[in-house]
GUMIDREN-516911 format. One record per residue (C-alpha): residue in one letter; y, z, x negated. Coordinates in steps of 0.5 Angstrom, whole numbers, padded with zeros to 4 digits, always signed. Each point is the difference from the previous one (the first is absolute). Example, Ala and Ser with C-alpha at 12.3 -4.5 7.8 and 13.67 -1.06 7.14 Angstrom:
BEGIN
a-0009+0016-0025
s+0007-0002-0002
***
This chain:
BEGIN
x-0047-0048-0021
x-0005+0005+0003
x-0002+0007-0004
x-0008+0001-0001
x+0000+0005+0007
x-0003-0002+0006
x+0006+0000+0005
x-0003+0002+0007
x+0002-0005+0007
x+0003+0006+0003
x+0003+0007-0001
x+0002+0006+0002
x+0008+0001+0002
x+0004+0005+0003
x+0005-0004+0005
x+0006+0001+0004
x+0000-0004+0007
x+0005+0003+0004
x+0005+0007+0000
x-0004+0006-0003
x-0006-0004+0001
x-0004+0000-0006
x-0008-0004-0001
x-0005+0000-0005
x-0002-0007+0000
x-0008+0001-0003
x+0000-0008+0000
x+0007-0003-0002
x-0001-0006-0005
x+0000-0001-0006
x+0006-0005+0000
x-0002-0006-0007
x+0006-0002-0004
x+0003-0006+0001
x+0003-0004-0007
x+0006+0005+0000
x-0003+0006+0002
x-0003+0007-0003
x-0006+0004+0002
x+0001+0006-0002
x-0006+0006+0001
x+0004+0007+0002
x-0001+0006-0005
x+0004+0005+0003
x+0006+0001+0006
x+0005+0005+0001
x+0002+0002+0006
x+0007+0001+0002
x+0005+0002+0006
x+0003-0006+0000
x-0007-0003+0003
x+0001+0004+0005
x+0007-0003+0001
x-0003-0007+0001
x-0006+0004+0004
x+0004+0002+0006
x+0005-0005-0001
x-0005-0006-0001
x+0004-0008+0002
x+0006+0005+0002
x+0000+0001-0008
x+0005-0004-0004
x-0005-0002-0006
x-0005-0002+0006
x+0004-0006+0003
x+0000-0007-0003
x+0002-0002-0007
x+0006-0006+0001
x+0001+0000-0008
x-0002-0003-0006
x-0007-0002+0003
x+0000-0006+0005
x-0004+0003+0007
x-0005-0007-0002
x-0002+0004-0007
x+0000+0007+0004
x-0006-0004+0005
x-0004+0000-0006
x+0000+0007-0002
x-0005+0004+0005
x+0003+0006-0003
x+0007-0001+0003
x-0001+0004+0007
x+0008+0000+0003
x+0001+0002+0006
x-0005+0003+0005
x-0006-0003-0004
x-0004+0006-0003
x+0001+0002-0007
x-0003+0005-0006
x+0005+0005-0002
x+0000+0002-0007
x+0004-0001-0005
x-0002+0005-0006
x-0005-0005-0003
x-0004-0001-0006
x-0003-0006+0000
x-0006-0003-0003
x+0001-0008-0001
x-0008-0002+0002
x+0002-0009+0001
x+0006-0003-0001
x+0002-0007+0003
x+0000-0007-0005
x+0008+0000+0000
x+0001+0007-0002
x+0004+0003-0006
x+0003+0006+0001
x-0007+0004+0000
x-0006+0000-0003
x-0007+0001+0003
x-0004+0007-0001
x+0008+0003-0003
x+0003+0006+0004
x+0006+0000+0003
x+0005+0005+0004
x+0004-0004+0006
x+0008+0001+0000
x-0001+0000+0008
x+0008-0001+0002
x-0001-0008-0001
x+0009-0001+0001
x+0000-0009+0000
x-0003+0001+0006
x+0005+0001+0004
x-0001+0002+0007
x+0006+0001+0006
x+0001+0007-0002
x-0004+0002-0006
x-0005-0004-0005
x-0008-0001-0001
x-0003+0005-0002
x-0008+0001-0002
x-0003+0004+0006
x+0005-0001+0004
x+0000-0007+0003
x-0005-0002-0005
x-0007+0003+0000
x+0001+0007-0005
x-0006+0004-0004
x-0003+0004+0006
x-0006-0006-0002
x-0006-0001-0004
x+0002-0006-0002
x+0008-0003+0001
x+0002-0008-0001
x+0007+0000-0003
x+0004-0007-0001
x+0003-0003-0007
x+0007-0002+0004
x+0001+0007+0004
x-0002+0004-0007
x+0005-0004-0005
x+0007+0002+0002
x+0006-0005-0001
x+0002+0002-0007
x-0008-0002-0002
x-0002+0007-0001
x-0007+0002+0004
x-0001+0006+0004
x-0007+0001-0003
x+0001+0005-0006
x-0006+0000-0005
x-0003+0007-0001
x-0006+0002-0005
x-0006+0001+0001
x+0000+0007-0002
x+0005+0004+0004
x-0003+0003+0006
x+0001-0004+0007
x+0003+0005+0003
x+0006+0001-0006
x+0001-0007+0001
x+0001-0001+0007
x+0004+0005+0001
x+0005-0003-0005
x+0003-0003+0006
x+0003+0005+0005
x+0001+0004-0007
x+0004-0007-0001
x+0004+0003+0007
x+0002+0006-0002
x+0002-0003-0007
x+0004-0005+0005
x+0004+0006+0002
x+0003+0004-0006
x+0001-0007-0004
x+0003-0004+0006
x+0007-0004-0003
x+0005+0002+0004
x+0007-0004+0002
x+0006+0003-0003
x+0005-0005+0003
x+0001-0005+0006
x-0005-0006+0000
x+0003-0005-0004
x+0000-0006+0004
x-0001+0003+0006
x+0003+0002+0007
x+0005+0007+0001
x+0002+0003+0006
x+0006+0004+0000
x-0001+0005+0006
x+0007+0005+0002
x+0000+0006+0004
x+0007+0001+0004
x+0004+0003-0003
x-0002+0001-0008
x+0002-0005-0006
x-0005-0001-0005
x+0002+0000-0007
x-0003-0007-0004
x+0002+0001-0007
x-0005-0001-0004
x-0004-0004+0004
x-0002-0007-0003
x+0000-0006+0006
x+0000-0006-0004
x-0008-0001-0001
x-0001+0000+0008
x-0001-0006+0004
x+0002+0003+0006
x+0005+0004+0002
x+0001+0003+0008
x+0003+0005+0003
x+0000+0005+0006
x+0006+0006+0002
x+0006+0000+0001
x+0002+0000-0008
x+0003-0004-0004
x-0005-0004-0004
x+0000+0000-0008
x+0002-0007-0001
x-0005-0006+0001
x-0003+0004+0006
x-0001-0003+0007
x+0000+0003+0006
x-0006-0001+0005
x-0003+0004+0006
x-0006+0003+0001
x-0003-0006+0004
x+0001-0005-0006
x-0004+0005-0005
x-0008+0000+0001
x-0004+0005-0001
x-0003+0000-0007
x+0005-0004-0003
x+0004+0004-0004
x-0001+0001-0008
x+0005+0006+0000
x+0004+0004+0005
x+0005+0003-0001
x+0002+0006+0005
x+0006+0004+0000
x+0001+0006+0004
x-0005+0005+0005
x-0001-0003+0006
x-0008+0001+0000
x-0001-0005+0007
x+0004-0006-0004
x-0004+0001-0006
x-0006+0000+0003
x+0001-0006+0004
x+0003-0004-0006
x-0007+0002-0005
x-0004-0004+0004
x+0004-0006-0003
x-0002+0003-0007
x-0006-0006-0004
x-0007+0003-0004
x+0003+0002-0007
x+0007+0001+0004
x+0004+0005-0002
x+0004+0005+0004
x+0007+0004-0003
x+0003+0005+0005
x+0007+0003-0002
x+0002+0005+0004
x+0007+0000-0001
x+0000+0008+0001
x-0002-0001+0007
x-0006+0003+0002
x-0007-0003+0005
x+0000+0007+0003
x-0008-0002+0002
x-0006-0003-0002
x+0000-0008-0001
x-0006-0003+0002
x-0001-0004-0007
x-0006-0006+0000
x-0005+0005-0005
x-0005-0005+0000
x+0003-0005-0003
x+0002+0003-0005
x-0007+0000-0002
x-0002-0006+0003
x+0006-0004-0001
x+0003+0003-0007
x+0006+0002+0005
x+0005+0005-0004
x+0005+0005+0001
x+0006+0003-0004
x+0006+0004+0003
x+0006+0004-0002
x+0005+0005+0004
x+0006-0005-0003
x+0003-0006+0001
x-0002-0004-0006
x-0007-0004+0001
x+0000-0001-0008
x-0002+0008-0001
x-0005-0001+0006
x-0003-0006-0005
x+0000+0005-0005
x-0005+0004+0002
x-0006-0005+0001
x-0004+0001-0006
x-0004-0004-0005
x-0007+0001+0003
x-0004+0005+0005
x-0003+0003-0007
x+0001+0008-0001
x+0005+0002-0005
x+0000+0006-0005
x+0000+0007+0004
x-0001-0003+0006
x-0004+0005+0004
x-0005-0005+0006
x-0002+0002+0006
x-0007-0004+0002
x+0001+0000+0007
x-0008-0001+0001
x-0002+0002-0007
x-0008+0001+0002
x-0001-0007+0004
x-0003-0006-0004
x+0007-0003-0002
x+0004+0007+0000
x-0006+0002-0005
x+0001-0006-0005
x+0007+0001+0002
x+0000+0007-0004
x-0005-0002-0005
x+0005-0006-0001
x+0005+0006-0002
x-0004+0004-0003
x-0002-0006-0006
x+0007-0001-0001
x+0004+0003-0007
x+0007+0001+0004
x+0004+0006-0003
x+0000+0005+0006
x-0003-0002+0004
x-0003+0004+0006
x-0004-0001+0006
x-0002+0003+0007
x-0005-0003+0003
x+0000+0000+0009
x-0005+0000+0004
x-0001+0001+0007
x-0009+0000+0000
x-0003+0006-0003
x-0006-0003-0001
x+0001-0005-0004
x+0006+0004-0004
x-0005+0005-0001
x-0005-0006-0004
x+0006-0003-0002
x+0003+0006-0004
x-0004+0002-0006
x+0001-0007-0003
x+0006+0000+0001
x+0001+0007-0003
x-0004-0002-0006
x+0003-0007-0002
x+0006+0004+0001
x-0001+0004-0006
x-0004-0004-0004
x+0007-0004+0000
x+0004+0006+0000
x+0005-0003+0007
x+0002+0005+0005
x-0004+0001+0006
x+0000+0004+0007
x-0005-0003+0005
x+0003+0003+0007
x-0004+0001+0007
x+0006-0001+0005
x-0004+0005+0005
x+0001+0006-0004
x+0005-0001-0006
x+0007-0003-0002
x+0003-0006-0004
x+0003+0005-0006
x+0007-0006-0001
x+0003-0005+0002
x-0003-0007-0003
x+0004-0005-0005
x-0005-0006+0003
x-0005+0000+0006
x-0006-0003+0001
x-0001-0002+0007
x-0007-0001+0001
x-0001+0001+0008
x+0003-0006+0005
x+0004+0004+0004
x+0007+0000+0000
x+0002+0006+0002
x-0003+0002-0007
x+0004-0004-0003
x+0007+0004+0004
x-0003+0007-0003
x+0000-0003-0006
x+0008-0002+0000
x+0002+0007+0002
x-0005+0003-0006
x+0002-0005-0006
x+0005+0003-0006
x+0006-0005-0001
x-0002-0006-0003
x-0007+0000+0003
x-0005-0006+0001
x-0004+0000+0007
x-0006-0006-0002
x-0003-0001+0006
x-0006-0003-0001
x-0004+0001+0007
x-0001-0006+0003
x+0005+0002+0006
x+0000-0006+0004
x+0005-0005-0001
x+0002+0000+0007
x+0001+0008+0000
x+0007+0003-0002
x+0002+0007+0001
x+0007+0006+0000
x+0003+0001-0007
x+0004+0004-0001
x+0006-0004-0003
x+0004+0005-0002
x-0004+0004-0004
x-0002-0006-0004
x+0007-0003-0001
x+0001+0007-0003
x-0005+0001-0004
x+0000-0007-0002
x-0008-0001+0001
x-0004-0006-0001
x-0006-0003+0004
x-0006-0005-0003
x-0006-0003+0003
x-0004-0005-0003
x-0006-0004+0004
x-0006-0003-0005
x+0000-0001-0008
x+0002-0005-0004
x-0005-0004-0005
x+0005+0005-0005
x-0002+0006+0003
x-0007-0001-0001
x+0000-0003-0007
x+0004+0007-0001
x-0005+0004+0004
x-0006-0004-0004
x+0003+0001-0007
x+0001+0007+0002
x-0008+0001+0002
x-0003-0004-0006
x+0004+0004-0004
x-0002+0006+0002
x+0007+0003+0003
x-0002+0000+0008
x-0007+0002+0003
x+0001-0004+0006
x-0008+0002+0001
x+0004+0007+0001
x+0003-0001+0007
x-0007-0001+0003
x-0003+0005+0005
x-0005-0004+0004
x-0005-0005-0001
x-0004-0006+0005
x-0005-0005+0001
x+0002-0005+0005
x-0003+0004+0005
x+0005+0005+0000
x+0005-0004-0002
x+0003+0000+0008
x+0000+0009+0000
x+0004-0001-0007
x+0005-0004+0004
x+0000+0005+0005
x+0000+0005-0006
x+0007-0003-0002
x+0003+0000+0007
x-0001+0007+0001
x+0002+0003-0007
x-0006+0003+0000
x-0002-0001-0009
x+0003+0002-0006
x+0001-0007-0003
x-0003-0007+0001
x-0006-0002+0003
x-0004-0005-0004
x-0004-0005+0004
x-0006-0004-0005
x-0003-0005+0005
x-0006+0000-0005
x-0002+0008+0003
x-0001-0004+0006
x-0001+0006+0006
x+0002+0005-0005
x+0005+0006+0005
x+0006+0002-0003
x-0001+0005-0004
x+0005+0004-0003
x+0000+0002-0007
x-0002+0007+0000
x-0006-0001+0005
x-0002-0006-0004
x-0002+0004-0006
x-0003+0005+0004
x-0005-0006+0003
x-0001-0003-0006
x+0001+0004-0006
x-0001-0006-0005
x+0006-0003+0002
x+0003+0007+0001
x-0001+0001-0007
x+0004-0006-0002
x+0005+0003+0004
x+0007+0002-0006
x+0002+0006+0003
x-0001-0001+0007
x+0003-0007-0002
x-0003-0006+0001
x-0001-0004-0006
x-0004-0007-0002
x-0007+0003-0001
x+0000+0004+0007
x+0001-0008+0002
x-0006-0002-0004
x-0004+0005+0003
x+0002+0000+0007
x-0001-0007+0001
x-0007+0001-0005
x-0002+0005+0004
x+0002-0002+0007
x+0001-0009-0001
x-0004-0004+0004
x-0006-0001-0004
***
């Protein structure tokens, strides 16, 4: 079914073609549904750093190789938005989509409805990661994105299109989706005890006896053991060459031999856990943890200076969520996510809570403060914007938001953490890359890090709710504004560091250059007029594209 719109042969798109090699493509076609398949006219696309993971990375990206899961390689062929591998694809995850033609056997959507795109597809598993909506399938960087009913409806039966209404701004909806990450962030569930079912590593030191009292073995399947100690009983001991790399659901490691522990966490699975009792002995230097899998694989880590692993479990909390009198350290605070992340905290009603927000670049802090600072009043939460360049943390921090990819970041954080404190690393460090913890300090201070990669239909279902009910303005976290013809300056925007906020590309403004908001109002006083404070709200949206649309 076809809406009552002229749809073109051919359109303008932005593709990734290679490693940091970026076109615009004046005459990509417009691809027409087949009997499963979904037309969708794009509205809005918010860029984000994590296009420029895939931009460098490009095939060498997990959610760019084939999918082996769920749909067989016959369906995807029918597919022309699947581009796996080295095909060229669209980036673009952060959409807002209009349904313009829908094919016959089609249910899940209707023509001429709106609809936000969960972009994190997890039936379509791939070797080590999933499908994902501009990633190996074709994103929003496009006027036009054909989707395909067997890739959008999960497993369970849900969809991953979420209807929207038509009177919320384009921008405010797109943005629900990386808004969706940061929500993933605070509220993942966290593990607080052996998998059940799953496989546990018991790995001694020479020398320590580790205490198990407490500890609960019997809903595990499997139960290996390396050292020299006597296992609890049920235990089987194996060498290191009969236990593979990423087989392992929990290890249990006694002792401060910082080479064994290294070589042994490579055994660790994604949503592997990590206990260290230190049986009072000590690393003596810094051990080189897998960081980026903590983000990219829900890796985690919890120690204690003693003999008992039971008190090391003890530690892990419920979720990554902030608790009452934490004082938070955004690490980051004026880039597009770390701005979000601060205005996350500044919405929030938790008792005592205080926030300190980090940032490195000067410009964009400078454009970022003044929001921050009058949000912060207007909910009467705490606040202190730092320019690291001439001033100085003021404390310690309860919980840390790590919003730069660099693990030595993440290395600082521990030495400047109050006991009992979360470290969340939210940038994207690569899976690959690990770095030196001093663990030591983080044994004694009983510290606890948390990452997350994507959202679930959950989380934007929160973040959606909380928008129409007016309790979060995603439209608060814009700082830039595109047609197509900037889209590429917007990227390269984001991979610099160089806007306070997101970058929104609307393909309808055709070459229209990124423009940030300030300069905009000044180009346009119209749409400046429409402008909240300095804030981009529906009205400016209409205007801008009014005044600045293709005719």
């Amino acid at each position: 079914m076809s809406a009552s719109i002229a749809i073109p042969s051919s359109q303008s798109a932005i593709q990734l073609v290679g490693p940091d090699k970026l076109e615009v493509n004046p005459a990509k076609p417009v691809h027409r549904p087949g009997p499963t398949q979904i037309l969708g006219k794009v509205e809005c696309v918010g860029l984000c750093f994590s296009d420029m993971k895939l931009l460098h990375q490009f095939d060498g990206h997990v959610r760019k190789s084939p999918v082996l899961k769920h749909l067989s390689p016959e369906v995807l062929t029918e597919i022309p938005s699947y581009v796996p591998g080295d095909k060229p694809t669209v980036p673009g995850h952060e959409v807002v989509i209009r349904v313009v033609e829908t094919g016959a056997k089609v249910t899940s959507v209707k023509t001429g409805g709106r609809y936000l795109v969960q972009a994190d597809w997890r039936d379509l598993r791939t070797a080590s990661s999933n499908g994902a909506f501009g990633y190996n399938f074709e994103g929003g960087l496009q006027e036009y994105v054909l989707l395909d009913e067997r890739t959008t409806i999960a497993a369970d039966g849900t969809s991953y299109l979420v209807p929207v209404p038509d009177e919320r701004s384009a921008s405010q909806l797109a943005l629900v989706e990386p808004w969706a990450c940061v929500e993933e962030a605070f509220i993942h569930r966290e593990r607080q005890t052996l998998k059940p079912g799953g496989t546990v590593l018991l790995v001694v030191s020479p020398g320590v006896k580790p205490s198990f009292h407490g500890m609960d073995f019997k809903r595990s399947a499997k139960l290996l053991c390396l050292g020299s100690c006597t296992p609890p009983e049920g235990f089987t001991c194996v060498r290191p060459e009969d236990v593979a790399d990423k087989s392992v659901d929990d290890l249990l490691f006694a002792g401060a031999d910082a080479g064994l522990l290294e070589t042994v966490v490579a055994k660790v699975a994604n949503e592997g856990l990590v206990l260290v009792a230190q049986c009072e002995q000590r690393f003596l230097r810094p051990v080189n943890l897998p960081l980026g899998r903590v983000h990219y694989g829900n890796v985690r880590f919890a120690g204690d200076t003693g003999a008992n692993f039971r008190e090391a479990l003890r530690i892990i909390p419920s979720s990554g969520e902030v608790r009452p009198h934490d004082h938070v350290h955004v690490i980051g605070a004026a880039g597009p996510m770390g701005s979000m992340a601060v205005i996350r905290l500044l919405f929030m009603d938790t008792p005592g809570l205080s926030v300190e927000g980090i940032d490195r670049n000067k410009i964009r802090l400078e454009s970022f403060v003044p929001k921050a600072d009058a949000l912060a009043k207007l909910r009467g939460v705490p606040l202190r914007m730092v320019d690291i360049h001439k001033d100085h943390r003021e404390e310690l921090a309860s919980y840390h938001m790590v919003m730069v990819p660099v693990p030595a970041v993440v290395a600082e954080c521990v030495r400047e953490s109050r006991r009992g404190g979360i470290v969340n690393i939210f940038a994207g460090i690569p899976a690959d890359v690990s770095g030196p913890i001093d663990l030591d300090v983080y044994c004694g201070k009983h510290l606890y890090f948390i990452g997350t990669s994507g959202s679930t239909m959950e989380d934007m279902e929160v973040v959606l709710n909380k928008v129409l009910e007016d309790r979060l303005d995603t439209n608060l976290s814009v700082g830039a504004v595109s047609g197509m013809g900037g889209a590429i300056t917007g990227l390269e925007a984001v991979k610099g560091g160089k806007i306070a906020g997101k970058v929104l590309v609307y393909p309808e403004l055709g070459d229209f250059p990124m423009t940030e908001l300030p300069a905009l109002a000044a180009k346009y006083p119209s749409v400046g007029a429409k402008l909240s404070n300095g804030n981009w709200t529906k009205d400016a949206e209409i205007e801008l594209l009014t005044v600045a649309g293709r005719k």
